[in-house]
C-alpha positions in Angstrom: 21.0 -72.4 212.8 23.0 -72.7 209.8 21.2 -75.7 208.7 17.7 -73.9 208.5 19.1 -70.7 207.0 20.1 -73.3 204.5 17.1 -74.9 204.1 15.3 -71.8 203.6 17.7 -70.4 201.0 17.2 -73.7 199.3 13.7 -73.3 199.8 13.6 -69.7 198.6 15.9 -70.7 195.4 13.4 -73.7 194.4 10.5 -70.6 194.3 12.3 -68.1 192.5 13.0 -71.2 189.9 9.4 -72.4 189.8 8.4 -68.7 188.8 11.1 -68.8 186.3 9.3 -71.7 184.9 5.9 -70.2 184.7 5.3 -69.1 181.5 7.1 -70.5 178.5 9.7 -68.6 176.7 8.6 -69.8 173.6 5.0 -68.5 174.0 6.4 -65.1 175.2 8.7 -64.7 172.5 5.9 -65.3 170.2 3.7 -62.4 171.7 6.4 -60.4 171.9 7.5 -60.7 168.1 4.0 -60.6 167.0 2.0 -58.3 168.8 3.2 -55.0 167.5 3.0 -56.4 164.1 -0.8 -57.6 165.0 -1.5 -54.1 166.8 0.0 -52.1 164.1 2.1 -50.8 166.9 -1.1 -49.4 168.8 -3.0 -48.3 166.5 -5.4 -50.4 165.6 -8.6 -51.2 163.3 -10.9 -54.2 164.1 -9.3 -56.0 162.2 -5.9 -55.2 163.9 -8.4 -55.6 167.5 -9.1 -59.5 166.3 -5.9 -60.8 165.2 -4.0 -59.2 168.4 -6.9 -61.1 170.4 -6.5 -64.3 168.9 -2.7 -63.7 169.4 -3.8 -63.3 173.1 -5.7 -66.5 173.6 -3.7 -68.4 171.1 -0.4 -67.8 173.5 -2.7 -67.8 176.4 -4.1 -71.7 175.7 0.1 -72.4 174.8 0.7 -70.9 178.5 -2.2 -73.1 180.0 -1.9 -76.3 177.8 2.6 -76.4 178.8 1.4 -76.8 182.4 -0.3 -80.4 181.9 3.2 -81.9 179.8 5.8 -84.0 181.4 8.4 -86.7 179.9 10.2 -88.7 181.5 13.1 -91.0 180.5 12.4 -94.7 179.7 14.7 -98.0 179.9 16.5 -97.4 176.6 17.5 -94.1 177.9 15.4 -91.9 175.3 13.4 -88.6 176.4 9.8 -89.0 175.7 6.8 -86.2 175.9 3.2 -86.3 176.8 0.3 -85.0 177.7 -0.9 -85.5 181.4 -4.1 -87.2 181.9 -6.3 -88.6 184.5 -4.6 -91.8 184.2 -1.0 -91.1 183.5 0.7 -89.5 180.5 -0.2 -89.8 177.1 0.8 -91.2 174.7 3.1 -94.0 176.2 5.3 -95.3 173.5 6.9 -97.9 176.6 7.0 -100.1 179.3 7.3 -97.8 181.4 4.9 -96.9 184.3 3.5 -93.4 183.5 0.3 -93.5 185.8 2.6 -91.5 188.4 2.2 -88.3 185.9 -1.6 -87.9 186.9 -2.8 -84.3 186.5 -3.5 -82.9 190.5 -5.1 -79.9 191.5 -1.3 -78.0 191.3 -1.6 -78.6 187.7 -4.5 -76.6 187.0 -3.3 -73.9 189.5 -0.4 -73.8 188.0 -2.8 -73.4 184.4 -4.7 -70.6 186.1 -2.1 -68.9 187.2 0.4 -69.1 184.5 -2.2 -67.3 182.5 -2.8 -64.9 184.8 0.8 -64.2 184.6 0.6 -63.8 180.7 -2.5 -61.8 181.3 -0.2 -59.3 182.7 2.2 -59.3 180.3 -0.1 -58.4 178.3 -1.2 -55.4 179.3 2.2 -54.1 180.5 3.0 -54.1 176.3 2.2 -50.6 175.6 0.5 -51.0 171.9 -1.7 -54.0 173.9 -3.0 -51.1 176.0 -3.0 -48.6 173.0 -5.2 -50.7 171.0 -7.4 -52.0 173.4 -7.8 -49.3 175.4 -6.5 -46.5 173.7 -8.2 -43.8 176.1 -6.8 -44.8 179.3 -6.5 -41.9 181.7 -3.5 -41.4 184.0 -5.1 -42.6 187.3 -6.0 -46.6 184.9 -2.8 -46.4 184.0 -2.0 -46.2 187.9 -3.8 -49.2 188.4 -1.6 -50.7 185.5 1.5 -49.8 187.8 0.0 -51.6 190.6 -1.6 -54.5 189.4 1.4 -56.5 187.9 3.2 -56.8 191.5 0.0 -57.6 193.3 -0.7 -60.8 191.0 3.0 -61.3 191.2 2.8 -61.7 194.9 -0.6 -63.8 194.4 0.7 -66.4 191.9 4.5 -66.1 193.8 2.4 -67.8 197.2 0.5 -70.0 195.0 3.3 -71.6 193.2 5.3 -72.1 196.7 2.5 -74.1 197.6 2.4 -76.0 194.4 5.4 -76.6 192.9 5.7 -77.4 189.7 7.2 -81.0 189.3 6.3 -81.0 185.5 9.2 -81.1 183.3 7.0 -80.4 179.9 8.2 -79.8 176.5 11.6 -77.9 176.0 12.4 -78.9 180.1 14.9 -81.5 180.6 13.1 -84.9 182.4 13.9 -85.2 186.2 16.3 -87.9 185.4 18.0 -86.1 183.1 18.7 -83.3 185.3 19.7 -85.0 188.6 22.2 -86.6 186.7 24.0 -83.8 185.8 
């Protein structure tokens, strides 16, 4: 008994870490430091309306494109970067075999999902909603309430059954961290 209660904490702990991992802290600093500057803290022009969009799918692609990185650790010792491919990572810089870093199916759920994830960030940031929709009543804001735990849930079940073995840019390579 004590073994599987184990397990499954172990189990439970290695989720709660992938969705930790989803989106990059990085990115969501970025929106965060940003957007109300972009909005012009809700109150926007068009001009306002296309710089906080291309804010949005400029942090979006970042979300999407730190799911298909990995490094790994060659002989020397030396953490290197790349970019997952159909036929390994790229670029290799050594002699090591990188053709186990193919990009599966998990990888682009994890891309999907991730900005899914940032979708709803977005439109939990109050001058987001005040520019882009600036005459939501009280029963769409309801559904603002209610949609951020449902895609929680979701993308929660869909990264247990993909977990994310990447360890892109700014994660330490498996090596690295099993060593510690």
């Amino acid at each position: 008994m004590a073994k599987s209660s184990s397990s499954l904490k172990a189990k439970t702990l290695n989720s709660i870490g992938n969705l930790i991992r989803v989106l990059p802290t990085g990115t969501v600093f970025i929106y965060q430091f940003l957007n109300p500057i972009l909005t012009n803290d809700g109150h926007c022009t068009v001009v306002n309306k296309y710089l906080s969009g291309i804010l949005i799918a400029l942090c979006g692609f970042s979300c999407a494109f730190s799911c298909f990185t990995d490094s790994y650790i060659d002989n020397d010792g030396a953490t290197h970067y790349g970019i997952a491919t159909m036929k390994g990572l790229w670029p290799t810089t050594s002699a090591v075999d990188t053709t186990t870093y193919k990009i599966s199916v998990g990888d682009f759920a994890h891309a999907f999902f991730t900005v899914i994830v940032f979708g709803v960030v977005t439109i939990l940031d109050r001058n987001t909603v005040d520019c882009f929709f600036p005459s939501f009543e009280s029963t769409q804001k309801m559904l603002l309430m209610v949609f951020p735990p449902a895609i929680g849930a979701i993308s929660s079940v869909v990264f247990v059954v993909f977990p994310n073995k990447r360890h892109g840019i700014g994660y330490p390579s498996q090596d690295e961290s099993s060593s510690k």
